[in-house]
C-alpha positions in Angstrom: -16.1 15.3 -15.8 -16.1 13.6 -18.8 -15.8 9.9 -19.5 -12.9 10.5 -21.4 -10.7 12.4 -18.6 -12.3 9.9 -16.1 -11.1 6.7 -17.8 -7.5 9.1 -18.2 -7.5 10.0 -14.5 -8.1 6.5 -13.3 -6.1 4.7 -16.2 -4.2 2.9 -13.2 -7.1 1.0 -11.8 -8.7 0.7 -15.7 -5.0 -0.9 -16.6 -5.5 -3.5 -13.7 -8.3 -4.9 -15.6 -7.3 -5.2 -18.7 -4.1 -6.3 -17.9 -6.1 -9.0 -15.9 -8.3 -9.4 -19.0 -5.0 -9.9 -21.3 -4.1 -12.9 -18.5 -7.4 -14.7 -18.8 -7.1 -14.4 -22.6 -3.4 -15.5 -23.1 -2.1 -16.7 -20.4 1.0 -18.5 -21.6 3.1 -15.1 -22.8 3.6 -14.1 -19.5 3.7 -17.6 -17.4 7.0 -18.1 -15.4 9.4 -19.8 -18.5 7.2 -18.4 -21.4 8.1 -15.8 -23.9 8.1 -12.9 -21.3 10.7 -14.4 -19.0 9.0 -13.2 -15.7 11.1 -15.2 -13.6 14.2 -12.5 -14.5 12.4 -9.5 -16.8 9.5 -9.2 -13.5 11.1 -11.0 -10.3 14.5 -8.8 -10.8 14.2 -6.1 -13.5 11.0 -5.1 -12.7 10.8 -5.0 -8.9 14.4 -3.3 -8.9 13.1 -0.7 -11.3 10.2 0.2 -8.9 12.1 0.4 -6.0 14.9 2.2 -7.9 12.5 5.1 -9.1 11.0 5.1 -5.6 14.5 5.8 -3.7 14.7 8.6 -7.1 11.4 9.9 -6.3 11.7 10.2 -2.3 12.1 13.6 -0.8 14.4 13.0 2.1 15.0 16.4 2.9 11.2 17.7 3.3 11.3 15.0 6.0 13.6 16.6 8.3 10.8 19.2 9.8 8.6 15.9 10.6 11.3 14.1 12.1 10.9 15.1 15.7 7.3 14.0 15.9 8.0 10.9 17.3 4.8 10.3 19.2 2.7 10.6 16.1 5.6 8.3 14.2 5.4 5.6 16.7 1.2 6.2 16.9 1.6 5.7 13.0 3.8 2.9 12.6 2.7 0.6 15.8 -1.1 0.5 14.4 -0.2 0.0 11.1 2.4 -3.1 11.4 1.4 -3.7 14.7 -2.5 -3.3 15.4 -3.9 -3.8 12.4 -2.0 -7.6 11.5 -3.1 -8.5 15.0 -6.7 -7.2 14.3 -7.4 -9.1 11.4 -5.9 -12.2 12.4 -8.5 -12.1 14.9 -11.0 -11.6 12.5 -9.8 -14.2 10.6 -10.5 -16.6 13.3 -14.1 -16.1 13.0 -13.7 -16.0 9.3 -12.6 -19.3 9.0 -15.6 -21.1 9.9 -17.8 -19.2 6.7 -17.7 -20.3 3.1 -14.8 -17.9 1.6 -12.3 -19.0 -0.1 -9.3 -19.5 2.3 -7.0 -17.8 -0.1 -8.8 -14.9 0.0 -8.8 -14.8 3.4 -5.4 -15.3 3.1 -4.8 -12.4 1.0 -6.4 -10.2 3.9 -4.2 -11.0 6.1 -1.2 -10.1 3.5 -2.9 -6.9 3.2 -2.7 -6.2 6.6 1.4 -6.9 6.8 1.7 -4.3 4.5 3.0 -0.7 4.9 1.8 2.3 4.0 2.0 3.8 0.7 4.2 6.5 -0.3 1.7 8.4 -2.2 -2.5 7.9 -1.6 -2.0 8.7 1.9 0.2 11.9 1.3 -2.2 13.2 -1.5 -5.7 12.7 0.7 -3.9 14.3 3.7 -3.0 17.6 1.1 -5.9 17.7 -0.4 -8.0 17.9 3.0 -4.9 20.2 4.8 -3.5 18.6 7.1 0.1 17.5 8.2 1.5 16.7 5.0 5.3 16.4 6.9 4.2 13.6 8.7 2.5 12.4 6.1 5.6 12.3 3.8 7.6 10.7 6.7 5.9 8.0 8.0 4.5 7.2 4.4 8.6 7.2 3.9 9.8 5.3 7.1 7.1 2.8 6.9 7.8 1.8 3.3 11.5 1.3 4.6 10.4 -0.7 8.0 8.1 -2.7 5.2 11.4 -3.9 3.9 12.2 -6.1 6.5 9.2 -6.1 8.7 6.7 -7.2 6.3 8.6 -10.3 4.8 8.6 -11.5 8.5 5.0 -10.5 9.4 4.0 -12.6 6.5 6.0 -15.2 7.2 4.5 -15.7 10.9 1.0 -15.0 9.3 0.6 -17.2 6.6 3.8 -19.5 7.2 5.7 -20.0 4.0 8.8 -20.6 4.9 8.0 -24.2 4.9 8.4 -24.0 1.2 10.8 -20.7 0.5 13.9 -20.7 2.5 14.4 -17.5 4.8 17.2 -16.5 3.6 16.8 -16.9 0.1 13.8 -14.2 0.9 15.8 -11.7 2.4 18.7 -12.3 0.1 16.7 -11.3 -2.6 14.7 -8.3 -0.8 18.0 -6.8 -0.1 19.1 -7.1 -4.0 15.8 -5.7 -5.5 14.8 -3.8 -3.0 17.0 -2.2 -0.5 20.0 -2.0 -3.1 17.8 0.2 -6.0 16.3 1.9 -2.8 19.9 3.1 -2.1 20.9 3.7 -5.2 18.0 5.7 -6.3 18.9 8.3 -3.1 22.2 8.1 -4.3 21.4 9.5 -7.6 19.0 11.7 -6.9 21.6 13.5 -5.0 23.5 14.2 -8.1 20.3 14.9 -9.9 18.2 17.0 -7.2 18.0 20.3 -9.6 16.9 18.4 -12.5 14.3 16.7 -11.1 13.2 19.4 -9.2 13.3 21.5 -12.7 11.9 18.4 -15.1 9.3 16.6 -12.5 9.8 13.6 -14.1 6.5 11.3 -13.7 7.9 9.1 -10.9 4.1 8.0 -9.9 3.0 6.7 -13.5 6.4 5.0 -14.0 5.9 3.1 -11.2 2.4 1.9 -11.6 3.7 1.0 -15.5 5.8 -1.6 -14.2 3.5 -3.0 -11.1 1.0 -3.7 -14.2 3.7 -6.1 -15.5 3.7 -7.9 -12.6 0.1 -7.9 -12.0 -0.2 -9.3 -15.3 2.0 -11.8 -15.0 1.1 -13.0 -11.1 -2.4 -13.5 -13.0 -1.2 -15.8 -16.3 0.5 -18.2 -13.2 -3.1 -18.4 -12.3 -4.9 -18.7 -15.3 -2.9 -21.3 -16.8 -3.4 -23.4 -13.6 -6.9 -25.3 -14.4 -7.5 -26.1 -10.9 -8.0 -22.1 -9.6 -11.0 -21.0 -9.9 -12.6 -17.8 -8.4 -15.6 -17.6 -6.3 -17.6 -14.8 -7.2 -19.8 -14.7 -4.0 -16.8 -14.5 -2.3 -15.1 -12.0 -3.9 -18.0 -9.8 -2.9 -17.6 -10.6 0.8 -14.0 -10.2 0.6 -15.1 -6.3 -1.0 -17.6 -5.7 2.2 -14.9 -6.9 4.4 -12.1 -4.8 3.1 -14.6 -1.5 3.2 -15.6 -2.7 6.7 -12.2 -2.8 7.8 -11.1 0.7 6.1 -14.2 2.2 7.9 -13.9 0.8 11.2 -10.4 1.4 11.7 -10.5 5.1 10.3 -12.9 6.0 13.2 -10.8 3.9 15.6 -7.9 6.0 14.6 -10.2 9.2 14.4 -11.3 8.3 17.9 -8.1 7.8 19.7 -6.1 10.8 17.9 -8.8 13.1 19.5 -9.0 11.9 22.9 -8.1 15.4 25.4 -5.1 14.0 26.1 -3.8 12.9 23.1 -1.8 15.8 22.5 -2.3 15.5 18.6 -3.9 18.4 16.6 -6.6 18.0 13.9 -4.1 18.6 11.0 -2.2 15.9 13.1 -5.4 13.4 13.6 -5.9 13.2 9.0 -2.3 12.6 8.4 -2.7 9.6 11.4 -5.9 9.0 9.7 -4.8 7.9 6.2 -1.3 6.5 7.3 -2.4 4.2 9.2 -5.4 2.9 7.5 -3.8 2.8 4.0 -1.7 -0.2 2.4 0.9 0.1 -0.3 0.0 -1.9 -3.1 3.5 -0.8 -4.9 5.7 -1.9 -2.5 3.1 -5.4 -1.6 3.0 -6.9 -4.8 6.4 -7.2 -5.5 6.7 -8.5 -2.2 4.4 -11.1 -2.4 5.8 -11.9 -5.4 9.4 -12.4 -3.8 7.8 -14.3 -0.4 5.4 -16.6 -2.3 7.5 -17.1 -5.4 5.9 -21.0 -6.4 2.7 -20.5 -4.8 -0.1 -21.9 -7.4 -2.4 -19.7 -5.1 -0.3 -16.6 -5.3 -2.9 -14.5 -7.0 -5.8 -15.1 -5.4 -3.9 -13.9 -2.3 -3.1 -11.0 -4.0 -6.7 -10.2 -4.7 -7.9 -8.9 -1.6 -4.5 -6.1 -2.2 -5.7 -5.4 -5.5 -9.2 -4.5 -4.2 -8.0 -2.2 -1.0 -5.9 -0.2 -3.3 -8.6 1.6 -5.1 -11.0 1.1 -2.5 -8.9 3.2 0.2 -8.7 5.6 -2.7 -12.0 5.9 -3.2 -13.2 6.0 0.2 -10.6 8.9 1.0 -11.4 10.5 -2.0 -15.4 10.6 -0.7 -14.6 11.1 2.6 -12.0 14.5 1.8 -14.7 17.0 2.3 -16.2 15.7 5.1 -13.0 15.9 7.2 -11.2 19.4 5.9 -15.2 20.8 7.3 -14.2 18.8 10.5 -10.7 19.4 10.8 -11.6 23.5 9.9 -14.4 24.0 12.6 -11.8 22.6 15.2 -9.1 24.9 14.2 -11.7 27.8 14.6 -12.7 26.7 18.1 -9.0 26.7 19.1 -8.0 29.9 17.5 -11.1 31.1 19.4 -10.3 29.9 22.3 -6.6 31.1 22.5 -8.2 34.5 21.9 -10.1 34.5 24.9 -8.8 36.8 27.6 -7.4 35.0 30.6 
């Protein structure tokens, strides 16, 4: 592949950085009260417009055949909001006593509040064959449980509703989030057969606008003189969040295959990537709703910005690996259902 069509493939994760670039170098356009207003154009406009084309985008009815899996939802769901929070909050313990910037730290333990995303997960399941359905649903559900049980994991995390009232979150969660959410089904009830027809680029929409706010999280920073970023340990906070990825995908790769699991291998990907994955499209605006004020929000964005592409990349290296896996096991059980009784 050529440089050209890589840089075009991964324009998303290239955007991040020159958007962040753009920050550094001019800070003051998109600071909250300068020219580009972020306080109403990103904190309502934007978020509303990426939960809008979300609800726009969602599939409810290829959700239906999934919907009775509930042991694999409740596997899903429990290790993702449940498990992993606990987990790294207990890393974070030991964590505390090295030299890393605390608001990095404190960004991995956003990360690990978060949901799964609706789409990474979904695509590395496809592309390696297994159950896309559940995939789709708990990718789905979870983004919706995010909604509410997010705000509060963070809150009991990182305790910041010393400083942002609780309701005044969830006041405005429900307005730019759950209300486009609802609207977007809505209207893509009326719509169904022309977006089936036109396939409008829901995907590239979304990540448009989340640069905004990327941007704009990172000119808060940069025009604050008294943030500075510790490069030594940034590149801890990388390890870490590869460490992480890579222990908990065996973890989950381990229990979803135990004899009496009663999970198939096309079952044990789609667990796999759900449950390992973080949405960074439904987590920024988030954080940026929760920790609205925060001097320090961006630096505990970081460690999000860095487990987007990295569960990305790792899934994308480890795809062939598991279709071989998940492939030999559905030839032993085909082989072994054919074996006269």
């Amino acid at each position: 592949m050529g440089l050209l069509a890589r840089l075009r493939k991964e324009w998303f994760i290239v955007g991040i950085v020159l958007v962040i670039l753009s920050a550094k170098l001019q800070p003051s356009f998109g600071v909250k009260g300068g020219p580009l207003r972020p306080e109403v154009t990103i904190a309502y406009i934007a978020v509303s417009i990426i939960f809008f084309n979300s609800g726009l985008s969602l599939k409810t009815e290829e959700l239906t055949s999934a919907l009775l899996h509930v042991r694999l939802h409740l596997f899903v769901q429990s290790f993702t909001l449940i498990f992993f929070p606990l987990a790294v909050w207990l890393l974070l313990q030991l964590l505390q006593l090295s030299s890393i910037d605390q608001w990095l730290l404190r960004g991995l333990q956003t990360v690990s509040c978060m949901p799964p995303p609706v789409s990474s997960a979904v695509i590395l399941t496809k592309a390696v064959g297994g159950n896309e359905a559940a995939a789709i649903f708990n990718s789905a559900f979870g983004s919706f449980l995010g909604i509410v049980v997010t705000p509060v994991l963070l809150l009991l995390f990182l305790g910041s509703s010393s400083s942002v009232p609780f309701s005044s979150i969830f006041s405005q969660l429900f307005m730019t989030v759950v209300v486009p959410l609802i609207l977007g089904q809505v209207c893509r009830g009326f719509l169904r057969d022309f977006l089936e027809r036109r396939k409008p680029p829901f995907g590239a929409i979304s990540s448009a606008v989340l640069l905004m706010i990327i941007y704009t999280t990172f000119c808060d920073t940069f025009s604050n003189p008294n943030i500075e970023l510790d490069a030594v340990s940034l590149l801890l906070v990388v390890f870490i969040i590869f460490s992480i990825q890579i222990s908990f995908m065996l973890l989950t790769f381990s229990m979803s295959t135990r004899s009496r699991s009663g999970f198939s291998p096309a079952d044990t990907v789609a667990i796999m990537f759900c449950s390992t994955h973080k949405s960074l499209t439904l987590g920024i605006p988030m954080l940026k709703i929760v920790f609205e004020g925060y001097e320090h929000l961006s630096l505990i964005s970081v460690p999000l910005l860095i487990y987007h592409p990295a569960q990305i990349l790792l899934g994308s290296v480890l795809v062939p690996t598991i279709r071989n896996w998940m492939t030999s096991q559905q030839k032993v059980g085909k082989s072994t259902n054919l074996q006269p009784v």
